[in-house]
Phi, psi and omega in degrees: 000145167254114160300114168239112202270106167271152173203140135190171186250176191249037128304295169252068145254019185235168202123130162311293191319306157343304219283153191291313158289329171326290200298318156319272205284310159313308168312293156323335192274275222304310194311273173350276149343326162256020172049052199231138146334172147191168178220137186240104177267146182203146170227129201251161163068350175293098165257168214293343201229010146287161185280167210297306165282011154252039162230064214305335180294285182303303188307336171279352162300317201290324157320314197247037156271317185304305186287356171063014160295343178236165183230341180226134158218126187266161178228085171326269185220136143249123174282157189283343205261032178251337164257002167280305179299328176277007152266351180272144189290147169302000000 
C-alpha cells in the first residue's frame, strides 16, 4: 500500500501546487502508475513543527508503517520543518 501523506498550514495555503487536493490527486496519480493500493492522510491547517500527537493524520501514518500496513512511501515536496516538528519533544 502507499501513503500519501498531505499537510499544509494556513499560513501557506494558497497556490495550486499548495493546496491539499493538489498534493491528493498527485499522490493518487502515482499509486495508479504503480499499479498500488493507497491510502490517504492528510492534515489540513497543521504546521510541520507541531509534535507528532498534535498531528493526527502523520501520526497515524508514522503509526501504520510501523505496524507495517504500509510499504511504499512517497514524498512530493518536504519542508524541513515536518521533520523537525517529528523530532521535538511536546
Amino acid at each position: 500500500m502507499l501513503a500519501i501523506y498531505c499537510r499544509i498550514s494556513q499560513k501557506k495555503a494558497e497556490g495550486k501546487d499548495r493546496s491539499i487536493d493538489y498534493q491528493k490527486e498527485r499522490g493518487i496519480a502515482k499509486a495508479k502508475e504503480l499499479k498500488l493500493k493507497y491510502k490517504v492522510y492528510i492534515d489540513e491547517g497543521i504546521s510541520g513543527t507541531w509534535a507528532i500527537e498534535k498531528r493526527p493524520a502523520f501520526f497515524e501514518l508514522l503509526k501504520d508503517i510501523t505496524d507495517k500496513k504500509t510499504n511504499v512511501t512517497t514524498v512530493y515536496a518536504f519542508a524541513p520543518a515536518d521533520f523537525i516538528g517529528a523530532m521535538k519533544p511536546d
